[in-house]
PyMOL Python script that loads the backbone (N, CA, C, O; Angstrom):
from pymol import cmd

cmd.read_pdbstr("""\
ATOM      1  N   UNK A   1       0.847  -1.178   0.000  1.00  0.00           N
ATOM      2  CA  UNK A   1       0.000   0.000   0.000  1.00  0.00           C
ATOM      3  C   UNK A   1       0.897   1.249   0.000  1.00  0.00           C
ATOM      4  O   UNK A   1       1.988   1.214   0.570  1.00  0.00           O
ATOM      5  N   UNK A   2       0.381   2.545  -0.740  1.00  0.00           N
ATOM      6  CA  UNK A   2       1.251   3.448  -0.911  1.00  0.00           C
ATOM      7  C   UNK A   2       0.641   4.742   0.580  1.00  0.00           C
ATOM      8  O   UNK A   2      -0.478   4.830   1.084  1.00  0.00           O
ATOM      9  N   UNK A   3       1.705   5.414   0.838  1.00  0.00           N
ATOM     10  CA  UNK A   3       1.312   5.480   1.816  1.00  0.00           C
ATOM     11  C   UNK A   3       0.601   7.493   1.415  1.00  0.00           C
ATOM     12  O   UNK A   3       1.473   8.207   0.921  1.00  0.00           O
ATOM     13  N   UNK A   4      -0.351   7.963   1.568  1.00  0.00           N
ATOM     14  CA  UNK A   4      -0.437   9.119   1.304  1.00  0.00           C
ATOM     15  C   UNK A   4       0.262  10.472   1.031  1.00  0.00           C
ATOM     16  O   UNK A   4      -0.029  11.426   0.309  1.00  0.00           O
ATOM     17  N   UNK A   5       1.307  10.204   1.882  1.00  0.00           N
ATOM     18  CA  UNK A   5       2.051  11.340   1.791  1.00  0.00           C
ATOM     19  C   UNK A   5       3.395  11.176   0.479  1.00  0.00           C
ATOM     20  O   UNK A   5       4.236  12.035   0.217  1.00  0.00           O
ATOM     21  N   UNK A   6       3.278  10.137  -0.019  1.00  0.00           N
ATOM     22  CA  UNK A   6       3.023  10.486  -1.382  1.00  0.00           C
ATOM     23  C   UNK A   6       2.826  11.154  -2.176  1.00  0.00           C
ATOM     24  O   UNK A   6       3.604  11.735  -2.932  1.00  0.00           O
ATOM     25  N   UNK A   7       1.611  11.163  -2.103  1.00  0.00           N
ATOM     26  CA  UNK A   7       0.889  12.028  -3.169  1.00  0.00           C
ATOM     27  C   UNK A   7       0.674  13.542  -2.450  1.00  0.00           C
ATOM     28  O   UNK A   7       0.280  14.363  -3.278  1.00  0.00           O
ATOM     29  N   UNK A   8       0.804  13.960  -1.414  1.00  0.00           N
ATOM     30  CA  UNK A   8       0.449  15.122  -0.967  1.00  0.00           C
ATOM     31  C   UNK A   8       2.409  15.761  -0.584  1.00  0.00           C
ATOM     32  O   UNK A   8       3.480  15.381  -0.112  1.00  0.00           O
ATOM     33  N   UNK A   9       1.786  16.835  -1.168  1.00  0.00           N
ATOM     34  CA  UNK A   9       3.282  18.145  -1.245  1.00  0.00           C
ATOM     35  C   UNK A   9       3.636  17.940   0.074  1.00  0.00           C
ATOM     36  O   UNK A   9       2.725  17.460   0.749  1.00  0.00           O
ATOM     37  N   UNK A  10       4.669  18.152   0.650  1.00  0.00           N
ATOM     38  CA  UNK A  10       5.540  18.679   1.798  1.00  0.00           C
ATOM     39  C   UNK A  10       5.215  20.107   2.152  1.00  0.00           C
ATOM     40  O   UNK A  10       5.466  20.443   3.310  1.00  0.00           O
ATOM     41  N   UNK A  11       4.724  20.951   1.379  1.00  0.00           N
ATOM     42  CA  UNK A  11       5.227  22.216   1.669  1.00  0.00           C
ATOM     43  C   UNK A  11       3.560  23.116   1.694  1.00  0.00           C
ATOM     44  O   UNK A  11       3.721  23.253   0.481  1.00  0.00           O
ATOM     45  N   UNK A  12       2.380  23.713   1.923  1.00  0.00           N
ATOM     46  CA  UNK A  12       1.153  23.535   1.925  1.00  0.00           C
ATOM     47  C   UNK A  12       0.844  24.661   0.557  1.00  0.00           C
ATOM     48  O   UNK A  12       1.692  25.504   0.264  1.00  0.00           O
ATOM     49  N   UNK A  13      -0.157  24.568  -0.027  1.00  0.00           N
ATOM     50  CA  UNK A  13      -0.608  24.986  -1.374  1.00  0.00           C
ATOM     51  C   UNK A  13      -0.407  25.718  -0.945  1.00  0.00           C
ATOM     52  O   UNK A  13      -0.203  25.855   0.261  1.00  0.00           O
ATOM     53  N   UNK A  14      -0.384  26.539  -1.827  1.00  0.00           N
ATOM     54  CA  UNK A  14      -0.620  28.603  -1.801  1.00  0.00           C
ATOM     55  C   UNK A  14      -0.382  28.839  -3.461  1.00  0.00           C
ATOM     56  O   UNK A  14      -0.015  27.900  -4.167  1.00  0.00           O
ATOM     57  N   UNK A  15      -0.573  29.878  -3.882  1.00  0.00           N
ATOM     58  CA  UNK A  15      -0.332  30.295  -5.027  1.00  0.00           C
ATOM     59  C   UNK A  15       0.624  30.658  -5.990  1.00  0.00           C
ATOM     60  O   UNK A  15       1.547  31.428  -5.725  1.00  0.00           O
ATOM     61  N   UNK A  16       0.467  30.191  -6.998  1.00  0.00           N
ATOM     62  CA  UNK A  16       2.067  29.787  -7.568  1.00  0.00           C
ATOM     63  C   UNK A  16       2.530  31.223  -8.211  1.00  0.00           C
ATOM     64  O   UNK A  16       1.817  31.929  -8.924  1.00  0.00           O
ATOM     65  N   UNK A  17       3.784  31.485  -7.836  1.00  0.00           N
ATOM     66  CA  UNK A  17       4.239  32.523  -8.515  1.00  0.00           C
ATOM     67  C   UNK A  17       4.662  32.766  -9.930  1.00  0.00           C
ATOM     68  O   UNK A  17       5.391  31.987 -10.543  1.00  0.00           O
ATOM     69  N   UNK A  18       4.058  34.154 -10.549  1.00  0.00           N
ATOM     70  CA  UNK A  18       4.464  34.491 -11.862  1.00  0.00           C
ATOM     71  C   UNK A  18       5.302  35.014 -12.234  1.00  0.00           C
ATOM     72  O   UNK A  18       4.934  36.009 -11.610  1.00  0.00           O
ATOM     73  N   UNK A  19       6.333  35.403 -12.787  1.00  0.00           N
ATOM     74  CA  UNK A  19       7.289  36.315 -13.245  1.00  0.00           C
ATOM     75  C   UNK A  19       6.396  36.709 -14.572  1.00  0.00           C
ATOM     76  O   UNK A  19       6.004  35.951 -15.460  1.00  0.00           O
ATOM     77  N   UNK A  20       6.211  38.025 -14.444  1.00  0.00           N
ATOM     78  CA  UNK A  20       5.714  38.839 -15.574  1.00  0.00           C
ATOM     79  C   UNK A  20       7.032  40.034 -16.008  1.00  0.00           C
ATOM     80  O   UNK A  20       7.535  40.899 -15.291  1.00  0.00           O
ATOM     81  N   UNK A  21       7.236  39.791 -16.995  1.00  0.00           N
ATOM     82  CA  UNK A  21       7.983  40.648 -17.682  1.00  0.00           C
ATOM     83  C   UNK A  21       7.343  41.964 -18.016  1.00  0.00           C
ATOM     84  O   UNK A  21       6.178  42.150 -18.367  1.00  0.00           O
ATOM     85  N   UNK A  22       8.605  43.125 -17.794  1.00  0.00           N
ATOM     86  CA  UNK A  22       8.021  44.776 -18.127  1.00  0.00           C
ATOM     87  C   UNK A  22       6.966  44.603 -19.606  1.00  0.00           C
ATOM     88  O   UNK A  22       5.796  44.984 -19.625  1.00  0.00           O
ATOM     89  N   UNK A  23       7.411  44.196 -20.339  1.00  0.00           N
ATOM     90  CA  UNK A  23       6.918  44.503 -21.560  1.00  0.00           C
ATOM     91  C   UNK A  23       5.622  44.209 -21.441  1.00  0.00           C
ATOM     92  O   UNK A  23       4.636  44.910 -21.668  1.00  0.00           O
ATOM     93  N   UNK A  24       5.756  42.579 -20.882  1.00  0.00           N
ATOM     94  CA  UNK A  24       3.685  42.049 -21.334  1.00  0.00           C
ATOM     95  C   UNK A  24       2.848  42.694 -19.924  1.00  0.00           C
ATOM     96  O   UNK A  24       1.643  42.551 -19.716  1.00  0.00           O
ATOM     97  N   UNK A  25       3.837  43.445 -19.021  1.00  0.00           N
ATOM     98  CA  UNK A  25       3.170  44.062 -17.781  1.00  0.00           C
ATOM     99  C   UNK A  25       2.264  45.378 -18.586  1.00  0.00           C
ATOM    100  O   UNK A  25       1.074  45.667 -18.455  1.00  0.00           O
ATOM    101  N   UNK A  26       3.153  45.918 -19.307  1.00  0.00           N
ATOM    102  CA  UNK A  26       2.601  47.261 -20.125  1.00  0.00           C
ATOM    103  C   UNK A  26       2.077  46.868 -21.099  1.00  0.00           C
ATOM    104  O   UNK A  26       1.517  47.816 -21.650  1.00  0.00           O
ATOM    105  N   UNK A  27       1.881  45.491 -21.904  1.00  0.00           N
ATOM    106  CA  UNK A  27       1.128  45.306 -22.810  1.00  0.00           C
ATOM    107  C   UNK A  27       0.028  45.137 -22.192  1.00  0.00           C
ATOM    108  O   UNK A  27      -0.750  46.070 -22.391  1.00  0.00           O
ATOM    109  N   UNK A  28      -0.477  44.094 -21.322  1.00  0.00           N
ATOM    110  CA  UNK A  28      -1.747  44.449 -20.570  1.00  0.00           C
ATOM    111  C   UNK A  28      -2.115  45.459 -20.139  1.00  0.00           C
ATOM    112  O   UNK A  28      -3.322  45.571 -20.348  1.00  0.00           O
ATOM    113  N   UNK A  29      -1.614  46.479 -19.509  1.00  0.00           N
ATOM    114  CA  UNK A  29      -2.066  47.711 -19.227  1.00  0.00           C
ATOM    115  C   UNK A  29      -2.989  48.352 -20.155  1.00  0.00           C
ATOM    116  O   UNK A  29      -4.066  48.919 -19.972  1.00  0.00           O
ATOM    117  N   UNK A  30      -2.028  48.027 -21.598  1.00  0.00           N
ATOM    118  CA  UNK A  30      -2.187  48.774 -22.855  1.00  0.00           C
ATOM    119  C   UNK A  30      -3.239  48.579 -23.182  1.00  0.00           C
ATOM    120  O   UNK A  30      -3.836  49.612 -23.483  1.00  0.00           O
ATOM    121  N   UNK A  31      -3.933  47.464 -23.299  1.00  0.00           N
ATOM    122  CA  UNK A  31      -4.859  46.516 -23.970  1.00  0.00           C
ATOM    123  C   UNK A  31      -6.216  46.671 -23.172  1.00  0.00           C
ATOM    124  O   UNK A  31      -7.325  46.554 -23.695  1.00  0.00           O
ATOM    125  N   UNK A  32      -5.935  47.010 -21.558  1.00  0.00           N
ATOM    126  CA  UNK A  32      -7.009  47.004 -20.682  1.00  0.00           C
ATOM    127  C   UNK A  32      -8.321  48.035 -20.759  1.00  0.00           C
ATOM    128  O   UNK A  32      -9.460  47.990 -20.294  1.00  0.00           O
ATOM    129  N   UNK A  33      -7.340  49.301 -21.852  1.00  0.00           N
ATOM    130  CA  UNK A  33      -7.741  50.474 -22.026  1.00  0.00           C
ATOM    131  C   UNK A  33      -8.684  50.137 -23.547  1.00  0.00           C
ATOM    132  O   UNK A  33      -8.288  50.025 -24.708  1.00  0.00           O
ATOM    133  N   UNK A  34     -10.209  50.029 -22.892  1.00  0.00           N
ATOM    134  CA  UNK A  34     -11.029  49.204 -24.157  1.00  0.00           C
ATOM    135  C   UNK A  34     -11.027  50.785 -25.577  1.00  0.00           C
ATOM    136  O   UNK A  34     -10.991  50.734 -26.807  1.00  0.00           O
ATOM    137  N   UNK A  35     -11.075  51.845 -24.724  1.00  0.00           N
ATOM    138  CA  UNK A  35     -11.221  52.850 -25.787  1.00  0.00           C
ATOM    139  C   UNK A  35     -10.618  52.771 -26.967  1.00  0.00           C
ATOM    140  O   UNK A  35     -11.019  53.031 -28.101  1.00  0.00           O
ATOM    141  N   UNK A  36      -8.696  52.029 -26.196  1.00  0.00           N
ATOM    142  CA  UNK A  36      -7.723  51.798 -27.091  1.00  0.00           C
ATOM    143  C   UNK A  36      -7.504  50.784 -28.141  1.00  0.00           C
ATOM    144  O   UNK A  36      -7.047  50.832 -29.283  1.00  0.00           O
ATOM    145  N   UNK A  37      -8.029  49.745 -27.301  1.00  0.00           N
ATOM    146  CA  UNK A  37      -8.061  48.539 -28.273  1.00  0.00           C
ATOM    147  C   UNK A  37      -8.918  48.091 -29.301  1.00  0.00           C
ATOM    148  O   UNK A  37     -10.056  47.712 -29.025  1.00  0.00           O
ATOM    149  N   UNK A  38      -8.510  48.095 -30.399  1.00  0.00           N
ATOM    150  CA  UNK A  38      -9.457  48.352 -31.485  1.00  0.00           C
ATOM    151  C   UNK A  38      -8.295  47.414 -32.299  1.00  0.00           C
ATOM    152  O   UNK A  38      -7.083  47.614 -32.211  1.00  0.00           O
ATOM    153  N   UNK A  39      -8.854  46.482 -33.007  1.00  0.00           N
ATOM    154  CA  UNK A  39      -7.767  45.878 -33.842  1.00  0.00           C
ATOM    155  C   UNK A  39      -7.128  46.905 -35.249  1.00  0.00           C
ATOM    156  O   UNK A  39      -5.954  47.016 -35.603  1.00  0.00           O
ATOM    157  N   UNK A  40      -8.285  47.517 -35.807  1.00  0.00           N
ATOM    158  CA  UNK A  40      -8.066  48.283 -36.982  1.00  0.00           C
ATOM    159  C   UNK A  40      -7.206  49.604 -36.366  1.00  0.00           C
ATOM    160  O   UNK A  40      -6.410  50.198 -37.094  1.00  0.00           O
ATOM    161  N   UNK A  41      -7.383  49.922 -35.271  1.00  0.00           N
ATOM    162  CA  UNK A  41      -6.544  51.062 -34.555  1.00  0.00           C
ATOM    163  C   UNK A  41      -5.555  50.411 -33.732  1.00  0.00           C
ATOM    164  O   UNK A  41      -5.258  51.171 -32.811  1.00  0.00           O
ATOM    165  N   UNK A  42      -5.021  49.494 -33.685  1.00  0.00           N
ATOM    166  CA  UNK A  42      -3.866  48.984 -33.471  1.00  0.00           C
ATOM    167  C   UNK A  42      -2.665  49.678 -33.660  1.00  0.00           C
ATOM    168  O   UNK A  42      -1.972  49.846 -32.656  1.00  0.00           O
ATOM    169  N   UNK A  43      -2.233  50.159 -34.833  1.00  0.00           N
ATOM    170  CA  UNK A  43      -1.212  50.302 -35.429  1.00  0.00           C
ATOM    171  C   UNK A  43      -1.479  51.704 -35.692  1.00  0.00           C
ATOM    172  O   UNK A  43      -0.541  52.495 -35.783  1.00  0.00           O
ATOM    173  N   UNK A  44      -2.558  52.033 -35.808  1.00  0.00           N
ATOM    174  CA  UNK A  44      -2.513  53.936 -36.126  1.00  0.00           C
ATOM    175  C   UNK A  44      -2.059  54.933 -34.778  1.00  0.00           C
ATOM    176  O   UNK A  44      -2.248  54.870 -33.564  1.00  0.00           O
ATOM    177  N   UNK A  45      -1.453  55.750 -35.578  1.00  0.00           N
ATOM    178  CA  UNK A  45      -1.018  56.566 -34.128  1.00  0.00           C
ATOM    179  C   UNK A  45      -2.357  57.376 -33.422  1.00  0.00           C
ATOM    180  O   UNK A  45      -3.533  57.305 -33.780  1.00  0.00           O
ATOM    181  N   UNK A  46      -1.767  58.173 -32.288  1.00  0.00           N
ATOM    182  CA  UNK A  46      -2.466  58.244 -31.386  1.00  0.00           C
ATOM    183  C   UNK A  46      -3.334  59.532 -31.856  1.00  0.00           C
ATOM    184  O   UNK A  46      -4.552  59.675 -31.751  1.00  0.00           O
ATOM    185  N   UNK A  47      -2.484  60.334 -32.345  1.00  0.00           N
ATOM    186  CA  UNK A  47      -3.162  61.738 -33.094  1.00  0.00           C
ATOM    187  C   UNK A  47      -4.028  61.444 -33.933  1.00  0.00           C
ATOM    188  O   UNK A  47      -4.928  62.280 -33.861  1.00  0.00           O
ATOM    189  N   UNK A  48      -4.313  60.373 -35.015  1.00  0.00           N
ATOM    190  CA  UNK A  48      -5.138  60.410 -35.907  1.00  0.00           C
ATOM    191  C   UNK A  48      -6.688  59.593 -35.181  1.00  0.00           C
ATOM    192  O   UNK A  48      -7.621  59.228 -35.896  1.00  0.00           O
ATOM    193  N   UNK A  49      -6.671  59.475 -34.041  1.00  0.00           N
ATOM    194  CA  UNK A  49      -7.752  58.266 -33.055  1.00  0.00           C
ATOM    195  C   UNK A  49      -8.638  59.715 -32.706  1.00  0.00           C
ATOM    196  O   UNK A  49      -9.821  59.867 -33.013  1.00  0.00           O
ATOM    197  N   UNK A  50      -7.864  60.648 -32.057  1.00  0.00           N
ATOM    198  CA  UNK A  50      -8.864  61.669 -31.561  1.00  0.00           C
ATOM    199  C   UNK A  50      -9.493  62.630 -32.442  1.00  0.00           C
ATOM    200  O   UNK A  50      -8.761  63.574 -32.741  1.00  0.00           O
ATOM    201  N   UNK A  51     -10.633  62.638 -32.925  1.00  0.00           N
ATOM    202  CA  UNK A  51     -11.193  63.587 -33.936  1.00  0.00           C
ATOM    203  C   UNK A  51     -12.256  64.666 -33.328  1.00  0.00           C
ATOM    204  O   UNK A  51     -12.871  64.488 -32.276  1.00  0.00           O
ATOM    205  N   UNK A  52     -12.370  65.846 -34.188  1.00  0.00           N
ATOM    206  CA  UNK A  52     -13.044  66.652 -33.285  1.00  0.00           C
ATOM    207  C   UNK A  52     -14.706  66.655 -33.324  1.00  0.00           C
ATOM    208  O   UNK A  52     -15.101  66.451 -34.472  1.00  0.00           O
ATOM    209  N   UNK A  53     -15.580  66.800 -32.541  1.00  0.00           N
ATOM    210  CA  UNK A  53     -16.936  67.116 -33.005  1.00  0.00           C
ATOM    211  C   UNK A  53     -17.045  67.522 -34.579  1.00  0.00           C
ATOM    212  O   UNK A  53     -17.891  66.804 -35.114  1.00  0.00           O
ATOM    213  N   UNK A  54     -16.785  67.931 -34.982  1.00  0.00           N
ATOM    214  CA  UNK A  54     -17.095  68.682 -36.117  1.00  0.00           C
ATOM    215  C   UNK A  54     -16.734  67.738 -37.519  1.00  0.00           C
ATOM    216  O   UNK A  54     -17.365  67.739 -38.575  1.00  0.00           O
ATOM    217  N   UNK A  55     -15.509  66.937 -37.173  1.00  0.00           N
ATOM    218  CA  UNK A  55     -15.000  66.019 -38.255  1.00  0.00           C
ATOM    219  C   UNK A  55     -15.777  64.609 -37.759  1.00  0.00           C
ATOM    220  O   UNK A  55     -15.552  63.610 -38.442  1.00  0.00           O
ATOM    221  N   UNK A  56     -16.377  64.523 -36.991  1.00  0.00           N
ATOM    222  CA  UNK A  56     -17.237  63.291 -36.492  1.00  0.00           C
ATOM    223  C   UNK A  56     -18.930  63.849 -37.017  1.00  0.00           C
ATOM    224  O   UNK A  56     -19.430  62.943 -37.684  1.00  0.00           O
ATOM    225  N   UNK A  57     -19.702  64.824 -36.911  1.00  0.00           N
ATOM    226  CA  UNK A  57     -20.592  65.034 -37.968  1.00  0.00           C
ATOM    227  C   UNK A  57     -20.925  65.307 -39.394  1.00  0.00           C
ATOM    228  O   UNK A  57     -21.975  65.180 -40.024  1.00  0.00           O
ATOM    229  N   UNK A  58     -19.571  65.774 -39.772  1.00  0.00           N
ATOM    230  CA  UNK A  58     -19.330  65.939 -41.108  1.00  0.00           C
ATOM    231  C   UNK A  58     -19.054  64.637 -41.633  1.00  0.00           C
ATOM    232  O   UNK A  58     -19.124  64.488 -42.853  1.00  0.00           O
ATOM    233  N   UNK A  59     -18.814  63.867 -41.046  1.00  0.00           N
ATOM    234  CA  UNK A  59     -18.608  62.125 -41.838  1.00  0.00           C
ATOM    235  C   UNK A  59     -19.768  61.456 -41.560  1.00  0.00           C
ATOM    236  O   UNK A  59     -20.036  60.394 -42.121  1.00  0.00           O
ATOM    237  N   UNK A  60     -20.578  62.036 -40.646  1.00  0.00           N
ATOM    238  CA  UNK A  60     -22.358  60.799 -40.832  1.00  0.00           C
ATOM    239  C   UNK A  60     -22.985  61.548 -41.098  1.00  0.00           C
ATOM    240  O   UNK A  60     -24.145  61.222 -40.848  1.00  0.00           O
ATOM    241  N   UNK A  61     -22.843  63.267 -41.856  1.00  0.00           N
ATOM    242  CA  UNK A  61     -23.445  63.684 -42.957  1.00  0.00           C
ATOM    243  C   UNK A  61     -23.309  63.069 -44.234  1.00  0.00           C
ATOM    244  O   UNK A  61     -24.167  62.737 -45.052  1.00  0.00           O
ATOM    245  N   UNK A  62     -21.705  62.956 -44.254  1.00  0.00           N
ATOM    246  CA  UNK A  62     -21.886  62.596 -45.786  1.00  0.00           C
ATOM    247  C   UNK A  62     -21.845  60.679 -45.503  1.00  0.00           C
ATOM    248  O   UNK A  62     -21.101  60.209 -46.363  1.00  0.00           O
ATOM    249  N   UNK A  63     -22.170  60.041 -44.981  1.00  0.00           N
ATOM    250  CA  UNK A  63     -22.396  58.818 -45.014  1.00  0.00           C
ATOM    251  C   UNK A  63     -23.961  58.815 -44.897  1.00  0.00           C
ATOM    252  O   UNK A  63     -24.321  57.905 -45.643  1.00  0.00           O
ATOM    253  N   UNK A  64     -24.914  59.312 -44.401  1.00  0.00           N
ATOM    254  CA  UNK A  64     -26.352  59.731 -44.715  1.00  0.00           C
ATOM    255  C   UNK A  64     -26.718  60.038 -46.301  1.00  0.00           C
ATOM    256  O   UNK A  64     -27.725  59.756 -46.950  1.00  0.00           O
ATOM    257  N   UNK A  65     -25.449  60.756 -46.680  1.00  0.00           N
ATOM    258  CA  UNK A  65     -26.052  61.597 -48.099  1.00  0.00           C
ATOM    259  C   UNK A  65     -25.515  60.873 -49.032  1.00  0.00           C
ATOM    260  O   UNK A  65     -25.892  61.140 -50.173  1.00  0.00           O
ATOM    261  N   UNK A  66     -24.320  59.568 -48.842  1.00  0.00           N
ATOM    262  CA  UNK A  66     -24.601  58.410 -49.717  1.00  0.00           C
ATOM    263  C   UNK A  66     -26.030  57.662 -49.550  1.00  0.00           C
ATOM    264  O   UNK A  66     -26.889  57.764 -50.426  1.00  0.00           O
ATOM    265  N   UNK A  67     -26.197  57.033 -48.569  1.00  0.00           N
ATOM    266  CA  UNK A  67     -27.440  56.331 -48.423  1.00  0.00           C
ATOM    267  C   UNK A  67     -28.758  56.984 -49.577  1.00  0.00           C
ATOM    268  O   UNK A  67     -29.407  56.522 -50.515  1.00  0.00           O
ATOM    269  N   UNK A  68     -28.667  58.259 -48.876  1.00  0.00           N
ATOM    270  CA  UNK A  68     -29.998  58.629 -49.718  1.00  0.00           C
ATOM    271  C   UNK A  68     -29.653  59.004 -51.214  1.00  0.00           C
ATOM    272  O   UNK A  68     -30.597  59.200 -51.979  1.00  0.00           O
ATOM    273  N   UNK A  69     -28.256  59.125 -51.711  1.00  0.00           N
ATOM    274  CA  UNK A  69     -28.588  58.920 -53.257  1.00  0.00           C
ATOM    275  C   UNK A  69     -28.218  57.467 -53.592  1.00  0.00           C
ATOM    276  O   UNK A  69     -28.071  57.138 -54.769  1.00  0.00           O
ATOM    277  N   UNK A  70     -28.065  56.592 -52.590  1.00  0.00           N
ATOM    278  CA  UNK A  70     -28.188  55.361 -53.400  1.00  0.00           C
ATOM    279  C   UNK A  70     -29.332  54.976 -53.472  1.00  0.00           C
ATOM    280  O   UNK A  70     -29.693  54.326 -54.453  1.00  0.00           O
ATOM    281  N   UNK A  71     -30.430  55.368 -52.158  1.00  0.00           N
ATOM    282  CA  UNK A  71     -32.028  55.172 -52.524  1.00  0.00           C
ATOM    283  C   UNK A  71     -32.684  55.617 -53.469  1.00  0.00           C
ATOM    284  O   UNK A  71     -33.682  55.000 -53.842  1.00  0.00           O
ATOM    285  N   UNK A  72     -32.234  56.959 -54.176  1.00  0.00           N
ATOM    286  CA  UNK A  72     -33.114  57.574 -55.105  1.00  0.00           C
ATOM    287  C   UNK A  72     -32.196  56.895 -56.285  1.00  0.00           C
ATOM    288  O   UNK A  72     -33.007  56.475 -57.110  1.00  0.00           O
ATOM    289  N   UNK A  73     -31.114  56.657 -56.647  1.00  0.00           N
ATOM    290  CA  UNK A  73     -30.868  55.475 -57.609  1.00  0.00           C
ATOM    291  C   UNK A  73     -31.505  54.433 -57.611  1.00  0.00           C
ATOM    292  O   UNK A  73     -32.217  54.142 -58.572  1.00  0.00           O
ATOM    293  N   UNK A  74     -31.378  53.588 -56.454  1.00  0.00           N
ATOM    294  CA  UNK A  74     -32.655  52.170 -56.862  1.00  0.00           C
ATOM    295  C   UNK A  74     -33.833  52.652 -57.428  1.00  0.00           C
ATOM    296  O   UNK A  74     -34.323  52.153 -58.442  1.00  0.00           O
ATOM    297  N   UNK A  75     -34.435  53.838 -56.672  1.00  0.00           N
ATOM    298  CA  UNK A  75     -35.704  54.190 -57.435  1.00  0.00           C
ATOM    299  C   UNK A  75     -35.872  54.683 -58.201  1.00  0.00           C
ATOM    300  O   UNK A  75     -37.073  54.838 -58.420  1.00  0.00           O
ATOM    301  N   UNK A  76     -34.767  55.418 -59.369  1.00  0.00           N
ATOM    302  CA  UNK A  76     -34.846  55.521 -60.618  1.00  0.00           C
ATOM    303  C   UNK A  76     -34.852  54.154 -61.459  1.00  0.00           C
ATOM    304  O   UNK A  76     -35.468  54.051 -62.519  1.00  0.00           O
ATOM    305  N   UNK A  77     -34.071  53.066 -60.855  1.00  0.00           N
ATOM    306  CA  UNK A  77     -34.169  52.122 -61.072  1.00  0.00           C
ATOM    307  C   UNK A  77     -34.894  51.072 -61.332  1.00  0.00           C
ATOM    308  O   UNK A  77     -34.800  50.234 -62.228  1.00  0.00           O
ATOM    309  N   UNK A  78     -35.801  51.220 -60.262  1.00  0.00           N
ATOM    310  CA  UNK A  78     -37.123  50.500 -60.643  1.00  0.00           C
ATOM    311  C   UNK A  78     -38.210  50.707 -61.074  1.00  0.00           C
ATOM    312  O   UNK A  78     -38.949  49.990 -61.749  1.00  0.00           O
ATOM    313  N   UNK A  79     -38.390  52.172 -60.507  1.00  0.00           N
ATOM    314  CA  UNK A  79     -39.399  53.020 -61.745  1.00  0.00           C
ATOM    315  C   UNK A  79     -39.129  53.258 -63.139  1.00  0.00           C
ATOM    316  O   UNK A  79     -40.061  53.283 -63.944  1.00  0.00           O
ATOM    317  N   UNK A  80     -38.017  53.421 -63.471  1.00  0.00           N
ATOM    318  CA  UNK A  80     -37.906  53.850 -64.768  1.00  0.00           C
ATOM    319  C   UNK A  80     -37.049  52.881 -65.851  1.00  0.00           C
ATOM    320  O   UNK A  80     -37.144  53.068 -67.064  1.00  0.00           O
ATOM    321  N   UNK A  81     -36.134  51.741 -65.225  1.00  0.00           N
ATOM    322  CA  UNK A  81     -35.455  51.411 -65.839  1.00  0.00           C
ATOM    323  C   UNK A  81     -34.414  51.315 -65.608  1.00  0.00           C
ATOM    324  O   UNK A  81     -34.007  52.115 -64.765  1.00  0.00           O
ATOM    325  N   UNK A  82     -33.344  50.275 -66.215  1.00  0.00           N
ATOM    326  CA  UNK A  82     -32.075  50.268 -66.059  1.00  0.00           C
ATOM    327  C   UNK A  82     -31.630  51.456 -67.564  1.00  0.00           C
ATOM    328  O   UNK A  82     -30.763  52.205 -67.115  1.00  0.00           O
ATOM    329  N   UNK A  83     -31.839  51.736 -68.662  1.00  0.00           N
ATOM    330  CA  UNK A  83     -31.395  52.540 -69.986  1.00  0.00           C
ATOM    331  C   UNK A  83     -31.954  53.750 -69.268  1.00  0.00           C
ATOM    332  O   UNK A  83     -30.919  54.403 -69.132  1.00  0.00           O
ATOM    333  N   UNK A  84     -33.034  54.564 -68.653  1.00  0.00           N
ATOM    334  CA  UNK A  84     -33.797  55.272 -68.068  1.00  0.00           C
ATOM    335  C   UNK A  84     -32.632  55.539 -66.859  1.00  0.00           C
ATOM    336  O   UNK A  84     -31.755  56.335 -67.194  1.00  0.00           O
ATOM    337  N   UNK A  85     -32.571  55.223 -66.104  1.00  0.00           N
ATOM    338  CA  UNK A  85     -31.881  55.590 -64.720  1.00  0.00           C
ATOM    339  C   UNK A  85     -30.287  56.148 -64.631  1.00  0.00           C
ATOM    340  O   UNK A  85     -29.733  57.090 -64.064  1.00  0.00           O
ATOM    341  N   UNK A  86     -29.638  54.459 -65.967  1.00  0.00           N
ATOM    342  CA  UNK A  86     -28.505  55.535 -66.500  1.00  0.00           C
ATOM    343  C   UNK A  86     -28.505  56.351 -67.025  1.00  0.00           C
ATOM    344  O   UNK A  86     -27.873  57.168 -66.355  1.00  0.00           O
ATOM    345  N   UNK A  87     -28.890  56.882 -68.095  1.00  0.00           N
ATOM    346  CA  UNK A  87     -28.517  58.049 -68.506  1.00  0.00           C
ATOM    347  C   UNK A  87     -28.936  59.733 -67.807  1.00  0.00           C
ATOM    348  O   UNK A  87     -28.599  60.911 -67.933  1.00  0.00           O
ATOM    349  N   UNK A  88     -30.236  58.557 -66.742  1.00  0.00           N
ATOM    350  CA  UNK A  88     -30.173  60.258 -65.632  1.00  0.00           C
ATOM    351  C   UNK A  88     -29.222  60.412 -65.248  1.00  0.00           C
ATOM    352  O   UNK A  88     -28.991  61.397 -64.547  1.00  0.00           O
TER     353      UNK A  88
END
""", "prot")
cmd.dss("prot")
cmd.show_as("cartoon", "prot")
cmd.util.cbc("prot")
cmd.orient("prot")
């Protein structure tokens, strides 16, 4: 028969220590910051991330004012034609 202490440590559990290196210490830091982490903004610098009010409505103006001339294209489109719609 084997005798238990065997299988049980000498020394009593506790929690095993990590060595974390500077780098992946500040890469987590980095990463923790959800504002920051963005895969497509990964690699862009930091100046081009902050935009002002003004350049943030002026781009879902004109992303609105595609939408609505691609709607009034389909509907030249289906009202009038594909020969009809192009040459409007």
């Amino acid at each position: 028969m084997i005798s238990r202490s065997a299988y049980a440590p000498d020394e009593p559990a506790g929690e095993a220590l990590q060595r974390v290196v500077k780098v992946r210490r500040d890469y987590n830091t980095w990463v923790a910051s959800e504002t920051l982490e963005d895969y497509a903004l990964r690699f862009t610098p930091r100046s081009a991330r902050r935009w002002s009010d003004w350049r943030v409505a002026n781009m879902a103006f004109g992303a609105a004012a595609f939408l609505v001339l691609e709607a009034v294209g389909a509907t030249l489109l289906v009202d009038y034609g594909f020969i009809n719609a192009f040459w409007a």
